[in-house]
PDB file of N, CA, C and O in Angstrom:
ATOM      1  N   UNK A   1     139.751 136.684  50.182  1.00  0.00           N
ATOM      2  CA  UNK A   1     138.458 136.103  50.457  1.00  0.00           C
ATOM      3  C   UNK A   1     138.156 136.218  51.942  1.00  0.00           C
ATOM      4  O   UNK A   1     138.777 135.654  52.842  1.00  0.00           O
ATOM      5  N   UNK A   2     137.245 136.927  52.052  1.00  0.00           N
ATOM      6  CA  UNK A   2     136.974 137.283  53.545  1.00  0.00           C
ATOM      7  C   UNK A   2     136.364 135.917  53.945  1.00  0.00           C
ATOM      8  O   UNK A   2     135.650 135.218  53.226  1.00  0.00           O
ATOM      9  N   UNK A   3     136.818 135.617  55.381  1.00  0.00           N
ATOM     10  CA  UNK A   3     135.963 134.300  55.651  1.00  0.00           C
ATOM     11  C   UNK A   3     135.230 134.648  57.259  1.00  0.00           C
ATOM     12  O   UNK A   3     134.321 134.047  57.834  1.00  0.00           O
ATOM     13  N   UNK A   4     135.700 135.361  57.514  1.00  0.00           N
ATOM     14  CA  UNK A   4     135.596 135.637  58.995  1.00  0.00           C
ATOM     15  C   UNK A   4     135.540 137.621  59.099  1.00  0.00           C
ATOM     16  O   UNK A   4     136.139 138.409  58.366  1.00  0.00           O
ATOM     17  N   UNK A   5     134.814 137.866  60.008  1.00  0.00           N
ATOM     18  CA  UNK A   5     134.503 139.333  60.605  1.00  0.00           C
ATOM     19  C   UNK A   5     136.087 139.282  61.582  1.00  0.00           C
ATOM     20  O   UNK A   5     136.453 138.430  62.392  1.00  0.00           O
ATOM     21  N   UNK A   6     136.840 140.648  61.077  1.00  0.00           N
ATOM     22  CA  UNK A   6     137.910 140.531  62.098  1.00  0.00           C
ATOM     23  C   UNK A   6     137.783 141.221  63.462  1.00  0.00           C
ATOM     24  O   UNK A   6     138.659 141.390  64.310  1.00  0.00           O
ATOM     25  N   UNK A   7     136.156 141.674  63.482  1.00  0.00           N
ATOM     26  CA  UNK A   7     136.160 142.317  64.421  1.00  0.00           C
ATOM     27  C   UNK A   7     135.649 141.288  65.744  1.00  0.00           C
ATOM     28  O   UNK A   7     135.776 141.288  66.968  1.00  0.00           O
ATOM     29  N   UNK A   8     135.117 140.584  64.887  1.00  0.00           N
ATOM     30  CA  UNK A   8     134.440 139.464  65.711  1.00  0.00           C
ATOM     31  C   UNK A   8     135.014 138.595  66.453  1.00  0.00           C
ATOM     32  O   UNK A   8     134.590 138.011  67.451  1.00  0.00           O
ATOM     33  N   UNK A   9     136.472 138.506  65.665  1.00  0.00           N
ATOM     34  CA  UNK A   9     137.350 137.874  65.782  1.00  0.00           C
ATOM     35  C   UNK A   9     137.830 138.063  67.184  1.00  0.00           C
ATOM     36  O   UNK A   9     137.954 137.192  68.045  1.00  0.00           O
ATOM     37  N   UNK A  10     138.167 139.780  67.303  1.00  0.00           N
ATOM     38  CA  UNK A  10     139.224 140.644  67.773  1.00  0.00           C
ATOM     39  C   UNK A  10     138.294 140.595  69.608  1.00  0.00           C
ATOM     40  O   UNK A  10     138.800 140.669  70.727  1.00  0.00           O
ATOM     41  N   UNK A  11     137.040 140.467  69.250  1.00  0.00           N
ATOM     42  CA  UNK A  11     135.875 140.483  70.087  1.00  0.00           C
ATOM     43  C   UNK A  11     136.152 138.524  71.208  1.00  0.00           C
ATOM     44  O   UNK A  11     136.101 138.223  72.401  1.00  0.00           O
ATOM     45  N   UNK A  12     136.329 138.012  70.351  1.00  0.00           N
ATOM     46  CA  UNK A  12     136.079 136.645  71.141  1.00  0.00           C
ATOM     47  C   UNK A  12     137.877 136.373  71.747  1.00  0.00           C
ATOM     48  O   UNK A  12     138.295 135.502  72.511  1.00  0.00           O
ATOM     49  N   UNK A  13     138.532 137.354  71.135  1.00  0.00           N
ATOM     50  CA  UNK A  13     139.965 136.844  71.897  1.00  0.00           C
ATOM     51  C   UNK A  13     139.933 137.438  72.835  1.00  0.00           C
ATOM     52  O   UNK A  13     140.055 136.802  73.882  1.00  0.00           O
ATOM     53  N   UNK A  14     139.815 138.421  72.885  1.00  0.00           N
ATOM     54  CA  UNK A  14     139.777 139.717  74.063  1.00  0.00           C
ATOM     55  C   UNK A  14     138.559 139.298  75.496  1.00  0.00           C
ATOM     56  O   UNK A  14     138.596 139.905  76.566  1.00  0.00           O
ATOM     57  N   UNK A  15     137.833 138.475  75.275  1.00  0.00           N
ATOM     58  CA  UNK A  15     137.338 138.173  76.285  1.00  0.00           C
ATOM     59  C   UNK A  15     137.436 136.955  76.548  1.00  0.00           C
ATOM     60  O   UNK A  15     136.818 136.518  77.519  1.00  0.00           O
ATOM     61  N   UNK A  16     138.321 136.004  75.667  1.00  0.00           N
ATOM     62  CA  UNK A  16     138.341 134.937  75.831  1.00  0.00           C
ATOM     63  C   UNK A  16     139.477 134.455  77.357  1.00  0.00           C
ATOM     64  O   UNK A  16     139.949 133.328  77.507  1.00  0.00           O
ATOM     65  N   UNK A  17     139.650 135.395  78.122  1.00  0.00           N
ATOM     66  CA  UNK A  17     141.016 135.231  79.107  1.00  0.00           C
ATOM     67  C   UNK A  17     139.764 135.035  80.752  1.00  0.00           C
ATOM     68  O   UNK A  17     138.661 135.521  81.000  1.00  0.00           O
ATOM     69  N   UNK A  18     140.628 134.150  81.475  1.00  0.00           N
ATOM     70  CA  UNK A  18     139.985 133.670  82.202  1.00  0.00           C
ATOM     71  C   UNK A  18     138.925 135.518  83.155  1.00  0.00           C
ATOM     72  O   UNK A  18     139.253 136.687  82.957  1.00  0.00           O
ATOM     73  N   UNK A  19     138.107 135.172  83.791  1.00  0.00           N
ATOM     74  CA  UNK A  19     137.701 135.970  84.344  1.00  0.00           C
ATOM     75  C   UNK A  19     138.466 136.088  86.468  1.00  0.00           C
ATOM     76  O   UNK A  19     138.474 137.021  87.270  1.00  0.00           O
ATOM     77  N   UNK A  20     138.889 134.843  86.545  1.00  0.00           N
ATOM     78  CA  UNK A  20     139.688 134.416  87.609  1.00  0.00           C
ATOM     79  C   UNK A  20     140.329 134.077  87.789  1.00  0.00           C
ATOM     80  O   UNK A  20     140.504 133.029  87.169  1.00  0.00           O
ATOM     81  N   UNK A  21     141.138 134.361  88.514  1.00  0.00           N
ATOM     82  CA  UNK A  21     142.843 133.587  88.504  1.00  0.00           C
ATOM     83  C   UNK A  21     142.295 131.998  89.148  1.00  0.00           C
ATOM     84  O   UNK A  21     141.614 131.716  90.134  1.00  0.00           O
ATOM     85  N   UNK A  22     142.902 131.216  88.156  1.00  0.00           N
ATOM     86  CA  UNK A  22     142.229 129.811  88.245  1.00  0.00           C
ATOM     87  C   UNK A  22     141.655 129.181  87.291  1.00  0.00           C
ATOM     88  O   UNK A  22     142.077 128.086  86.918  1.00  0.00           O
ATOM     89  N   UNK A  23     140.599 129.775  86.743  1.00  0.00           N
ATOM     90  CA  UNK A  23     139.935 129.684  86.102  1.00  0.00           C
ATOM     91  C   UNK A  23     139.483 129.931  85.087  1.00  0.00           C
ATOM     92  O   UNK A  23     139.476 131.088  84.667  1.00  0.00           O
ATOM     93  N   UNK A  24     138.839 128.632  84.222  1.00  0.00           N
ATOM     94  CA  UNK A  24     139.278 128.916  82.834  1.00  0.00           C
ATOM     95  C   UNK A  24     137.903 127.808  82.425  1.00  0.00           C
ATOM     96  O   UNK A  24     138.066 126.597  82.576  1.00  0.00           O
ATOM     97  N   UNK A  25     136.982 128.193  82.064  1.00  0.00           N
ATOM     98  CA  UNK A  25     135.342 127.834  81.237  1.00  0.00           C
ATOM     99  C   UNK A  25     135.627 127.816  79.915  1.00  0.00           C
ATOM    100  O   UNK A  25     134.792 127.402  79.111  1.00  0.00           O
ATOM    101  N   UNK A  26     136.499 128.137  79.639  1.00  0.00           N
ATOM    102  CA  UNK A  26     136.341 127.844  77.651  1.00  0.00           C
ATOM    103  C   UNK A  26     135.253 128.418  77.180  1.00  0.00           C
ATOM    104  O   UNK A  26     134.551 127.735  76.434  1.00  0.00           O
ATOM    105  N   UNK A  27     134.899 129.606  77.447  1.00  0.00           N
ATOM    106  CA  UNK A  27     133.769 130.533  76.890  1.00  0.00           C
ATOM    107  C   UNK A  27     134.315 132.052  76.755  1.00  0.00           C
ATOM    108  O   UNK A  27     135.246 132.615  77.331  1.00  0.00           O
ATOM    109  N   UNK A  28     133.385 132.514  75.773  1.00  0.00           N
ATOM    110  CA  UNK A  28     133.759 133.685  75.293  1.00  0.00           C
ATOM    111  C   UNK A  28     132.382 134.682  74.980  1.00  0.00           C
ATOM    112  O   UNK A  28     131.473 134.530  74.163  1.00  0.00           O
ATOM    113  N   UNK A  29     132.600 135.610  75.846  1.00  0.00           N
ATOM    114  CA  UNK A  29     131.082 136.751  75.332  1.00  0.00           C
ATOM    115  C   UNK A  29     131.704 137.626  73.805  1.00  0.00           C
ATOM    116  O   UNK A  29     132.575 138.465  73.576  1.00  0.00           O
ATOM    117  N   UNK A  30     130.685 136.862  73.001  1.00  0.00           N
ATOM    118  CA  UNK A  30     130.600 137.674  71.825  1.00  0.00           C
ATOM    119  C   UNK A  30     129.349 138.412  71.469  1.00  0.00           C
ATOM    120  O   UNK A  30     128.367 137.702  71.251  1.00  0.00           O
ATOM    121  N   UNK A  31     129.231 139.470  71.387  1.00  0.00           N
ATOM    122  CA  UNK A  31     127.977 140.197  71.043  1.00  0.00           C
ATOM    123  C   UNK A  31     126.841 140.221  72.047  1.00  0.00           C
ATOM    124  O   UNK A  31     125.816 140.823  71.728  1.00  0.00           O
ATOM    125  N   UNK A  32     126.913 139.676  73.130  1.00  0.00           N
ATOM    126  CA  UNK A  32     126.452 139.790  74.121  1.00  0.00           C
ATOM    127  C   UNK A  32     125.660 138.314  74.179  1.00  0.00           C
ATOM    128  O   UNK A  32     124.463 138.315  74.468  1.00  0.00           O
ATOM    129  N   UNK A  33     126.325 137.109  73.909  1.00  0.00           N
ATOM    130  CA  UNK A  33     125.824 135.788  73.592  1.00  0.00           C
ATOM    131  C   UNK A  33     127.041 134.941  74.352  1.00  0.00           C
ATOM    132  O   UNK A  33     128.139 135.469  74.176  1.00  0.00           O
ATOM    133  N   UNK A  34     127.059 133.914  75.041  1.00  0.00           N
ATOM    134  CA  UNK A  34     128.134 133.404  75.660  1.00  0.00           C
ATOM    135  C   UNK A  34     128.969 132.335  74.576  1.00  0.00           C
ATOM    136  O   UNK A  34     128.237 131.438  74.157  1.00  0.00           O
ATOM    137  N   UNK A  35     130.160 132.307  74.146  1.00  0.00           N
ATOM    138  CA  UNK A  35     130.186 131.216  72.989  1.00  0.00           C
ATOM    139  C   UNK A  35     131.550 130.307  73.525  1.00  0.00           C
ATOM    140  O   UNK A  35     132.672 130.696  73.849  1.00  0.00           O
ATOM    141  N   UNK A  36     131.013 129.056  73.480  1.00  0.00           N
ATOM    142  CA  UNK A  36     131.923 127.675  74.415  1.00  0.00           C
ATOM    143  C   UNK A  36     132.995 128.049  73.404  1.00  0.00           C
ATOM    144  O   UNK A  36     132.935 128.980  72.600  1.00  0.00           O
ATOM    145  N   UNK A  37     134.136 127.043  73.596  1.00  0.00           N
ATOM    146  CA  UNK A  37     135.393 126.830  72.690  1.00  0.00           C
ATOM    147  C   UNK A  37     136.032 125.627  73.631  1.00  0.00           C
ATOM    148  O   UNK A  37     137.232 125.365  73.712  1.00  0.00           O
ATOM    149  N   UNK A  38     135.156 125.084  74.190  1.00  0.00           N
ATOM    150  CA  UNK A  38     135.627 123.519  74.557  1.00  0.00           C
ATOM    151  C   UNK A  38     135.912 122.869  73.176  1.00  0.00           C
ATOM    152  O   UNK A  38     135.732 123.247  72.019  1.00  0.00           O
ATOM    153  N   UNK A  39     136.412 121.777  73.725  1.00  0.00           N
ATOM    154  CA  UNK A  39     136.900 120.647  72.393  1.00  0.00           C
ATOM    155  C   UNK A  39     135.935 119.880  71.859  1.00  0.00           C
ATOM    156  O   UNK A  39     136.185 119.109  70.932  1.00  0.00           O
ATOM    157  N   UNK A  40     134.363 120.047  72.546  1.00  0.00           N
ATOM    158  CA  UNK A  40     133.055 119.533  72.033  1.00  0.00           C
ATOM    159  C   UNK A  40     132.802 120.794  71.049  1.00  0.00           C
ATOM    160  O   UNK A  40     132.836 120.838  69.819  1.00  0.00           O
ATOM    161  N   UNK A  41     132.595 121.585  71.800  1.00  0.00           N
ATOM    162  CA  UNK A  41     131.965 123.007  70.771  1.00  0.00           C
ATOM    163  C   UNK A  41     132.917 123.051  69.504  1.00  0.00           C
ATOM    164  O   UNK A  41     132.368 122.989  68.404  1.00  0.00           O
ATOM    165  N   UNK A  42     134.236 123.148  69.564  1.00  0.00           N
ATOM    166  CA  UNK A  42     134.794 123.241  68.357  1.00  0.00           C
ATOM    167  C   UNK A  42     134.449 122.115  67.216  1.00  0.00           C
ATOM    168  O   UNK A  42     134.267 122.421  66.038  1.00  0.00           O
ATOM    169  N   UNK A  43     134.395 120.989  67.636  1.00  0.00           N
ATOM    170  CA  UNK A  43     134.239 119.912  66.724  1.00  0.00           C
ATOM    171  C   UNK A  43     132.919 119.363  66.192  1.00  0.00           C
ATOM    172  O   UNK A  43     132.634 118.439  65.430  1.00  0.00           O
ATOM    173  N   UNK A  44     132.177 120.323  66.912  1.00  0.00           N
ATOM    174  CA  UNK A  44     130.590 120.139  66.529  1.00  0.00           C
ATOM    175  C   UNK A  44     130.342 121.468  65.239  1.00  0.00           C
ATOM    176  O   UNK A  44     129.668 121.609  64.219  1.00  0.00           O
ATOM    177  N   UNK A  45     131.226 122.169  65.945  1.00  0.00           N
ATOM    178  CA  UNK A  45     131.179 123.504  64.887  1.00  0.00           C
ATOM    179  C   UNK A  45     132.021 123.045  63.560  1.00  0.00           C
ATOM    180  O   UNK A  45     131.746 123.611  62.502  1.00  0.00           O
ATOM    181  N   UNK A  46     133.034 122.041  63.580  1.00  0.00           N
ATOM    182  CA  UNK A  46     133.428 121.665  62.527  1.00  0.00           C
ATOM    183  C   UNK A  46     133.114 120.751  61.873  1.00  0.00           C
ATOM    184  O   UNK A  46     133.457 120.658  60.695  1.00  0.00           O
ATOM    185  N   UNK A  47     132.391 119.865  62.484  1.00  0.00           N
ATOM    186  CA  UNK A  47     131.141 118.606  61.518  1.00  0.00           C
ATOM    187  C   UNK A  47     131.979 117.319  61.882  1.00  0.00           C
ATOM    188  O   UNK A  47     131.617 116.194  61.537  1.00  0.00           O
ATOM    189  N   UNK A  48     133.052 117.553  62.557  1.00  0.00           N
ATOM    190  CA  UNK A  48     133.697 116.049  62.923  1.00  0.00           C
ATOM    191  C   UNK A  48     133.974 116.019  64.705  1.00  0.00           C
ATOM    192  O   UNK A  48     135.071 116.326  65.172  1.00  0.00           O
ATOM    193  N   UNK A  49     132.815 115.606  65.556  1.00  0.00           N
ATOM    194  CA  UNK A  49     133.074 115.560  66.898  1.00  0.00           C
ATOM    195  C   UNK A  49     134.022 114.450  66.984  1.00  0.00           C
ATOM    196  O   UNK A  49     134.107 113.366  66.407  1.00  0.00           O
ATOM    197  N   UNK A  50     134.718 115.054  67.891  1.00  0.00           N
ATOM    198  CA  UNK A  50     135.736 114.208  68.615  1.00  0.00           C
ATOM    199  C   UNK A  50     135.030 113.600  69.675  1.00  0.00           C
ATOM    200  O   UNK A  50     134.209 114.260  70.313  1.00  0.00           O
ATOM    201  N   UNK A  51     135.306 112.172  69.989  1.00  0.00           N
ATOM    202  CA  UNK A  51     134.906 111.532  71.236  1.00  0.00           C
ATOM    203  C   UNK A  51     136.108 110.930  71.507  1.00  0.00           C
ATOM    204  O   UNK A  51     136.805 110.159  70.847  1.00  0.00           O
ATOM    205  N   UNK A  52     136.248 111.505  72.790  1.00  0.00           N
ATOM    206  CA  UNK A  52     137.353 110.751  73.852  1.00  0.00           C
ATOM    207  C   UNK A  52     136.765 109.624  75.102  1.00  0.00           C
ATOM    208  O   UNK A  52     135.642 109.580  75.603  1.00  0.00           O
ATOM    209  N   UNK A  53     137.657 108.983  75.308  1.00  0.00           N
ATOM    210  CA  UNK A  53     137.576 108.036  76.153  1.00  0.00           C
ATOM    211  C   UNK A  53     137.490 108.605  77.561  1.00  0.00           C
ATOM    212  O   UNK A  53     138.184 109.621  77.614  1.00  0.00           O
ATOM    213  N   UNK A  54     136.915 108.340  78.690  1.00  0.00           N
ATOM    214  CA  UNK A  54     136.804 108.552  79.957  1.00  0.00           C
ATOM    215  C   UNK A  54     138.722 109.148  79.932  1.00  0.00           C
ATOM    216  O   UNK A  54     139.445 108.825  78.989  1.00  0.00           O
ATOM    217  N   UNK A  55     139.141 109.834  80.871  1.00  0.00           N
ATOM    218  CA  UNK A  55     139.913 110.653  81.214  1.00  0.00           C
ATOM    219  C   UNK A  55     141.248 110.570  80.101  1.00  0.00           C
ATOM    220  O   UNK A  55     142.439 110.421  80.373  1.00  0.00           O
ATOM    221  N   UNK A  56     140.678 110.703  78.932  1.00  0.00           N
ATOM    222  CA  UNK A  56     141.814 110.714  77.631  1.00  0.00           C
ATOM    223  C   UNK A  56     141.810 112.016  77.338  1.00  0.00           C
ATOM    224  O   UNK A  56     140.878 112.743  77.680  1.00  0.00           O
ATOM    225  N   UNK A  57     142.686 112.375  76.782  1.00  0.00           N
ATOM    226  CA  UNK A  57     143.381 114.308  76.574  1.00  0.00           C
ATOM    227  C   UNK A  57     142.751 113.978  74.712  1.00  0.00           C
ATOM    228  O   UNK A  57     142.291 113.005  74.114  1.00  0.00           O
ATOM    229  N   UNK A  58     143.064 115.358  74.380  1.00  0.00           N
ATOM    230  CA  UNK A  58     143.172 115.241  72.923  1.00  0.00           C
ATOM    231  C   UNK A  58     144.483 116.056  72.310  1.00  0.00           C
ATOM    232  O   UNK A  58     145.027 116.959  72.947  1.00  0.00           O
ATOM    233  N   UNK A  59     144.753 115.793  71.507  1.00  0.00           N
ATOM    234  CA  UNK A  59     146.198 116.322  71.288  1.00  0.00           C
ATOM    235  C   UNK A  59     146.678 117.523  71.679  1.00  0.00           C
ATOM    236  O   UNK A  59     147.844 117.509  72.073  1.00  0.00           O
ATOM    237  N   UNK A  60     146.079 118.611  71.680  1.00  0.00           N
ATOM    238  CA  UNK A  60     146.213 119.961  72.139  1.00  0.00           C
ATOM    239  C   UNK A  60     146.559 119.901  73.715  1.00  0.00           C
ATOM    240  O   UNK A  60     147.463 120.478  74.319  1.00  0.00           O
ATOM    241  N   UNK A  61     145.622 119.080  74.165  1.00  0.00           N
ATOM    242  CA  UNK A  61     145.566 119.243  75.261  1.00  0.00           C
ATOM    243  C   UNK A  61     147.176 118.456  75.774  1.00  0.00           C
ATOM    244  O   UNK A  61     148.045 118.989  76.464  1.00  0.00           O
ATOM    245  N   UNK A  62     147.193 117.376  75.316  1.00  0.00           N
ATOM    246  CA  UNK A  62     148.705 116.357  75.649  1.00  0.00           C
ATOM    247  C   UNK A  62     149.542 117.173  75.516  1.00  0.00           C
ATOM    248  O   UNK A  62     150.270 117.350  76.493  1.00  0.00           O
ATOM    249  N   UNK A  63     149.783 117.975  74.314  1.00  0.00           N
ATOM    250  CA  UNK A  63     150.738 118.802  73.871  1.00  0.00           C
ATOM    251  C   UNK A  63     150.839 119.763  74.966  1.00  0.00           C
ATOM    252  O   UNK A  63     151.817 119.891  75.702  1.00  0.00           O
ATOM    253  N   UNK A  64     149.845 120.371  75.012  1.00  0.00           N
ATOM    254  CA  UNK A  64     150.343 121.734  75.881  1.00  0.00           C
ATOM    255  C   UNK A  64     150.600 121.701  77.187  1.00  0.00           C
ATOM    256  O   UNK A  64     150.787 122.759  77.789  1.00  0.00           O
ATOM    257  N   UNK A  65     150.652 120.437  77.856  1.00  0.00           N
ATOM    258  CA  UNK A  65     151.081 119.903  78.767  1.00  0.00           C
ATOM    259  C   UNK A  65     152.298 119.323  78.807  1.00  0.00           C
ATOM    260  O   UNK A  65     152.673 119.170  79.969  1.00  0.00           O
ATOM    261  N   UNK A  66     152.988 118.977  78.071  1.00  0.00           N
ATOM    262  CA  UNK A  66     154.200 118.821  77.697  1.00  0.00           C
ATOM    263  C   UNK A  66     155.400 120.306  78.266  1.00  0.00           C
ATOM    264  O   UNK A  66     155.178 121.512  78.152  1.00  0.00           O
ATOM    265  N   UNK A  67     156.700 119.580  78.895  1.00  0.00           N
ATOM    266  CA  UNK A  67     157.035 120.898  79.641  1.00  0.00           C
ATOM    267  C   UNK A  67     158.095 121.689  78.587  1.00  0.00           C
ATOM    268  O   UNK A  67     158.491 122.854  78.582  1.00  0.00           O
ATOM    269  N   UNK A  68     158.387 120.515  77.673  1.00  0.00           N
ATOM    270  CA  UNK A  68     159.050 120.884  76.717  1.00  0.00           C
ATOM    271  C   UNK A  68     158.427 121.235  75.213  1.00  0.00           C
ATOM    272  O   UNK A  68     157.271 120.922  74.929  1.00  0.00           O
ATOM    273  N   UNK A  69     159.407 121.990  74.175  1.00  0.00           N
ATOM    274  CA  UNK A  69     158.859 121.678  72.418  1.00  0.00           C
ATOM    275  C   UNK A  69     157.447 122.289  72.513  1.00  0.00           C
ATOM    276  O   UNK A  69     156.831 122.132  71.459  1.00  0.00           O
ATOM    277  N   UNK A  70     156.732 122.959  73.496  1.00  0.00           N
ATOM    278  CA  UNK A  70     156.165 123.496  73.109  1.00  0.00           C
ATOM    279  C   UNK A  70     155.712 125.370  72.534  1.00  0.00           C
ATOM    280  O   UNK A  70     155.234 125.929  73.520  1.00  0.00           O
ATOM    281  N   UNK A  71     155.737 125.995  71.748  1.00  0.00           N
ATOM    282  CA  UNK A  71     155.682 126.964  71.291  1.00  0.00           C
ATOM    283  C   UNK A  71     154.679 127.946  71.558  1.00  0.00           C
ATOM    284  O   UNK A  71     154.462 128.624  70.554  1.00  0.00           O
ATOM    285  N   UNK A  72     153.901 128.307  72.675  1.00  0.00           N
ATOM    286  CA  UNK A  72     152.514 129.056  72.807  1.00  0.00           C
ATOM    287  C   UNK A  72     152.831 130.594  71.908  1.00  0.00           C
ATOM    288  O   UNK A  72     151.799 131.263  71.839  1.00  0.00           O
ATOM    289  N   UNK A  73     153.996 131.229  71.251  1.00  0.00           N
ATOM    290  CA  UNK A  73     154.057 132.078  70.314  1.00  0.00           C
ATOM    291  C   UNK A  73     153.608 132.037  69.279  1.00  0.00           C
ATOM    292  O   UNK A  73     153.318 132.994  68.561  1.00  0.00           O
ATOM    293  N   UNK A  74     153.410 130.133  68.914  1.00  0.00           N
ATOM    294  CA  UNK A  74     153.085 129.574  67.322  1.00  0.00           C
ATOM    295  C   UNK A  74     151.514 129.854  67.464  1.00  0.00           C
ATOM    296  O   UNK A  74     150.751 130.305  66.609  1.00  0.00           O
ATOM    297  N   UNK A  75     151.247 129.472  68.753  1.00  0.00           N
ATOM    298  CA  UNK A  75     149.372 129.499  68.174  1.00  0.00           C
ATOM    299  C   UNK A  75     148.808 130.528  68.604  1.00  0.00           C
ATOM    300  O   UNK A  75     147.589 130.648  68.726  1.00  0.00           O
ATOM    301  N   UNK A  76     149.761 131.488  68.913  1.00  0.00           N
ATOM    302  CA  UNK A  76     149.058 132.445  69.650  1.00  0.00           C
ATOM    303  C   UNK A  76     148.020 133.406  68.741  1.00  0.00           C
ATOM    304  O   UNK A  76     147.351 134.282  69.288  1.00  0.00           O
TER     305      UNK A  76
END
C-alpha cells in the first residue's frame, strides 16, 4: 500500500541537512516550496498538536540530548 511518494521522500531528506555549520531551521525545500518539520509542524500535520510549557523539551528532543542509550542509526 503505497502511502507516501518515495521520491518525495528521498527529496525532503536530502535537503533536509543544515545549510550552515550551526545551523539548523527545521525546514526542508520540497518541490520548490519550503516545508517546516519543527515539532509544531509535525503535530499539526498529525491532528494532535503538542503544547509545551515555556522552556520544556519534548521527548525527542530530551532523548537526543541524552549522552548516553541513544541510537541515531535507529531513526535514521
Amino acid at each position: 500500500m503505497p502511502k507516501y511518494d518515495i521520491e518525495v521522500v528521498l527529496e525532503f531528506c536530502a535537503n533536509a541537512w543544515p545549510t550552515e555549520e550551526g545551523v539548523m531551521d527545521k525546514r526542508s525545500k520540497v518541490r520548490g516550496q519550503w516545508i517546516p518539520y519543527d515539532t509544531d509542524a509535525i503535530n499539526q500535520f498529525l491532528g494532535n498538536p503538542l503544547i509545551l510549557e515555556e522552556e520544556q523539551q519534548c521527548e525527542y528532543t530530551t532523548r537526543r540530548g541524552q549522552t548516553t542509550g541513544f541510537d541515531e542509526e535507529a531513526i535514521g
